[in-house]
PDB file with one MODEL, atoms N, CA, C and O in Angstrom:
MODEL        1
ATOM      1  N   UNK A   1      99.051  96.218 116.724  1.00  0.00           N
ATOM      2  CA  UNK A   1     100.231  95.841 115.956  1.00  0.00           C
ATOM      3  C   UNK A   1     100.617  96.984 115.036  1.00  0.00           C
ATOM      4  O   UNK A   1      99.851  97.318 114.132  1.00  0.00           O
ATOM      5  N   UNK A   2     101.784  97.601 115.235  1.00  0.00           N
ATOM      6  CA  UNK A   2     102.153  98.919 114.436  1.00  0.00           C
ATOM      7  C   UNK A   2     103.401  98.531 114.103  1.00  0.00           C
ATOM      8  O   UNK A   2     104.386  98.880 114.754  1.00  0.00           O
ATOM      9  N   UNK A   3     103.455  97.787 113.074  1.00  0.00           N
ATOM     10  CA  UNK A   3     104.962  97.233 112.292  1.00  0.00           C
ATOM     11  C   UNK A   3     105.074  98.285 111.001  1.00  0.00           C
ATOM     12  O   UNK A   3     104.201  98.574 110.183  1.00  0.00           O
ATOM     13  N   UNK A   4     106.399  98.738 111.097  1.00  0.00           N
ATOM     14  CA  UNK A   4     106.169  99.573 109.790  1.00  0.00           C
ATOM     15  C   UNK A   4     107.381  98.681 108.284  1.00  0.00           C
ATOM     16  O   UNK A   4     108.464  98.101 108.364  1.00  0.00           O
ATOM     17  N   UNK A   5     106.749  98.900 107.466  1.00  0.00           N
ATOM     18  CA  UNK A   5     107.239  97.696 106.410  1.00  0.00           C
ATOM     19  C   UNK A   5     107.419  98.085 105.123  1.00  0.00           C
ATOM     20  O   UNK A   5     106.400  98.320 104.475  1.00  0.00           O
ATOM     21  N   UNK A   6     108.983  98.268 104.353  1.00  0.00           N
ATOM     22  CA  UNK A   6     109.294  98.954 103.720  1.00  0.00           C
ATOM     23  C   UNK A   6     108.466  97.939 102.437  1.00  0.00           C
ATOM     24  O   UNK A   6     107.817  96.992 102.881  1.00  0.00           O
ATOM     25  N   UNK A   7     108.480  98.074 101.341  1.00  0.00           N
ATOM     26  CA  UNK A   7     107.811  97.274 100.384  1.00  0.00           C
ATOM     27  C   UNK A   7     108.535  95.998 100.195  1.00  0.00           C
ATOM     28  O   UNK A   7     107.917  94.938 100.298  1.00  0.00           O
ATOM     29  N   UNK A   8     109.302  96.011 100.032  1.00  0.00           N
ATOM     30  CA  UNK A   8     110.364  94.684  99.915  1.00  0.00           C
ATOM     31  C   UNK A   8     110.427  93.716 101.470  1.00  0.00           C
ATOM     32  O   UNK A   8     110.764  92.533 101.517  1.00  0.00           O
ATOM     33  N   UNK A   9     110.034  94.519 102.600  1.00  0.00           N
ATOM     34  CA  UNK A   9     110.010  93.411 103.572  1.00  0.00           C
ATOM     35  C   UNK A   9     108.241  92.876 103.491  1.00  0.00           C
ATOM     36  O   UNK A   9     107.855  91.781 103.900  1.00  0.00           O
ATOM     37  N   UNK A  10     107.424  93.849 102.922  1.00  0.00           N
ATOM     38  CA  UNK A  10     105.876  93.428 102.637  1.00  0.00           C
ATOM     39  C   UNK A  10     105.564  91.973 101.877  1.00  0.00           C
ATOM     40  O   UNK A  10     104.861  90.999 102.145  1.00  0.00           O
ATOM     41  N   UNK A  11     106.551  92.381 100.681  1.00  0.00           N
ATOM     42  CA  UNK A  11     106.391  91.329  99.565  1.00  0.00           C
ATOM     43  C   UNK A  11     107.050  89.454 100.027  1.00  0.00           C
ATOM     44  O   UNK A  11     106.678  88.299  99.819  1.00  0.00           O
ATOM     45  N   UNK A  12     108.204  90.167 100.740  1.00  0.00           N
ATOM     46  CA  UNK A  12     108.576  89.207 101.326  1.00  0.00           C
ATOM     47  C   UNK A  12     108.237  88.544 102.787  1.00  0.00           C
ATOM     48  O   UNK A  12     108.928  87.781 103.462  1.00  0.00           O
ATOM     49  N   UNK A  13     107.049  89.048 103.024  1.00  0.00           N
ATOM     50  CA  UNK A  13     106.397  88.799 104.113  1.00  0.00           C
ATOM     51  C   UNK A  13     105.371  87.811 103.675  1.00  0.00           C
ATOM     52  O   UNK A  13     105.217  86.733 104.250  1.00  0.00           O
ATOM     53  N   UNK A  14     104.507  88.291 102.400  1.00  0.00           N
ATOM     54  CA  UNK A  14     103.314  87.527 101.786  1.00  0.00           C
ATOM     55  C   UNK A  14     103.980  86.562 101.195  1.00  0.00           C
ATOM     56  O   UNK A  14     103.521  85.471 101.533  1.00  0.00           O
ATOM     57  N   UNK A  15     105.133  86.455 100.234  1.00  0.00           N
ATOM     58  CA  UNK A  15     105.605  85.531  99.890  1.00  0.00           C
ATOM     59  C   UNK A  15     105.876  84.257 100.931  1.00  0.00           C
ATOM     60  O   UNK A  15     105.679  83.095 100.574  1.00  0.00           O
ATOM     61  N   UNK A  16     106.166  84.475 101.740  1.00  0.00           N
ATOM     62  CA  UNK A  16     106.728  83.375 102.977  1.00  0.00           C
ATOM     63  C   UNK A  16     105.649  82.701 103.767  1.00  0.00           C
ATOM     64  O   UNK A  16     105.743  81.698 104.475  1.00  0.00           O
ATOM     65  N   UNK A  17     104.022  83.863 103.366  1.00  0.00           N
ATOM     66  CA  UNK A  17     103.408  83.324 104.383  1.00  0.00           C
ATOM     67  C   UNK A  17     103.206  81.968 103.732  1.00  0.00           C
ATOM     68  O   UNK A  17     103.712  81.008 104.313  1.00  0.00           O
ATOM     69  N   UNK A  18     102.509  81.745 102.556  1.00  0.00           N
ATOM     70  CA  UNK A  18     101.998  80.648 101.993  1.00  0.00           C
ATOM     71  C   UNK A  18     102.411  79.335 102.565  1.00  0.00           C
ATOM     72  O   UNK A  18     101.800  78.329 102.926  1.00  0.00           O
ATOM     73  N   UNK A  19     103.829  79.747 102.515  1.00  0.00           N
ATOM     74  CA  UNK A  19     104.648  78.113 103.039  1.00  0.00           C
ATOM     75  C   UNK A  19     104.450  78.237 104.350  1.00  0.00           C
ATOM     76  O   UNK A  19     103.940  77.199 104.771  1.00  0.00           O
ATOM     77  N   UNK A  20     104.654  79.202 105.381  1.00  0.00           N
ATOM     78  CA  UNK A  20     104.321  79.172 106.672  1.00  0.00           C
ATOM     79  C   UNK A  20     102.887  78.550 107.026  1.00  0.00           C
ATOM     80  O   UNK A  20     102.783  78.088 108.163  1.00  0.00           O
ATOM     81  N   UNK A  21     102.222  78.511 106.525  1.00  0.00           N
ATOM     82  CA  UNK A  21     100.566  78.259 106.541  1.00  0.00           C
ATOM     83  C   UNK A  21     100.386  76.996 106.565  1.00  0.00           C
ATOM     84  O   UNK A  21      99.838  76.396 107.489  1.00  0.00           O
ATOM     85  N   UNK A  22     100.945  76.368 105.294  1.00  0.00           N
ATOM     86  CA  UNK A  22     101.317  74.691 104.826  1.00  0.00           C
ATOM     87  C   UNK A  22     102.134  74.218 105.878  1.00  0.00           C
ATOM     88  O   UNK A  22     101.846  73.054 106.156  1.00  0.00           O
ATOM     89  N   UNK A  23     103.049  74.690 106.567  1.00  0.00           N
ATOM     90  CA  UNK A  23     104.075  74.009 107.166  1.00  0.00           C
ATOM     91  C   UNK A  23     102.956  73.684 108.770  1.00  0.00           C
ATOM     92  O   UNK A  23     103.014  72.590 109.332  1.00  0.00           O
ATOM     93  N   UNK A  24     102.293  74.495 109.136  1.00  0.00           N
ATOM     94  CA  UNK A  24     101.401  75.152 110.008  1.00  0.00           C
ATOM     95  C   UNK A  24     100.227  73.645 110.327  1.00  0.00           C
ATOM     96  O   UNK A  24     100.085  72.791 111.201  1.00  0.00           O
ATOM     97  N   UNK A  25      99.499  74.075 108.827  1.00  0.00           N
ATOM     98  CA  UNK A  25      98.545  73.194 108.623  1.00  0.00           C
ATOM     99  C   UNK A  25      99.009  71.220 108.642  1.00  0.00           C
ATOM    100  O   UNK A  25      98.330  70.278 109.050  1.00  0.00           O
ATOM    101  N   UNK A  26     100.582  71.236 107.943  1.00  0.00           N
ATOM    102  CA  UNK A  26     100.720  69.996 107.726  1.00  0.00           C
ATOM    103  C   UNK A  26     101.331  69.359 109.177  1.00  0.00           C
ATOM    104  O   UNK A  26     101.305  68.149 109.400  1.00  0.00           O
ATOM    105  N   UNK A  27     101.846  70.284 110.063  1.00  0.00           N
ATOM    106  CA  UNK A  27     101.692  69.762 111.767  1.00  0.00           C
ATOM    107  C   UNK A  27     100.599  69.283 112.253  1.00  0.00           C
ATOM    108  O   UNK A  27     100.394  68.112 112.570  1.00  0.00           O
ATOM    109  N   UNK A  28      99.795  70.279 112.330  1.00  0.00           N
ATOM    110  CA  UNK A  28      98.556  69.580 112.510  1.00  0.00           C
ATOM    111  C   UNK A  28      97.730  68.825 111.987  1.00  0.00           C
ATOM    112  O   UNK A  28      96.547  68.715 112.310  1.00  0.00           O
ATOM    113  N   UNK A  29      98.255  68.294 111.203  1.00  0.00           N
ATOM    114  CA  UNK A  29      97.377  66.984 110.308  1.00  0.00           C
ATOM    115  C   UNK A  29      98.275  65.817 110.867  1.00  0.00           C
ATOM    116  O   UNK A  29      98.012  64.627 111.040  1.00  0.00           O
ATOM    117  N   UNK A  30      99.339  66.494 111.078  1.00  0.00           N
ATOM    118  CA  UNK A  30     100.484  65.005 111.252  1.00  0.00           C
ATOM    119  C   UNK A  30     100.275  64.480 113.209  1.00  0.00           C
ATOM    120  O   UNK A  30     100.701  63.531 113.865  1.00  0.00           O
ATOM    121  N   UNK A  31      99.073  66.154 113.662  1.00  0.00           N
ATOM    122  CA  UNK A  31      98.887  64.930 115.220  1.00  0.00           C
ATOM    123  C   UNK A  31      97.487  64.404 115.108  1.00  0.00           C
ATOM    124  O   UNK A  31      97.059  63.607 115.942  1.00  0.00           O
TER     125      UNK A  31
ENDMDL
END
């Protein structure tokens, strides 16, 4: 994986994951 990532798409990468994770995790609780 060779993504290159200016700082502002970084920050906004980690920022988004959190909810991606939850959204992730709360599918699979819901089967």
């Amino acid at each position: 994986m060779c993504f290159r990532y200016t700082d502002n798409d970084k920050d906004s990468f980690l920022m988004t994951l959190p909810k991606q994770l939850e959204l992730i995790s709360s599918f699979y609780n819901d089967r």
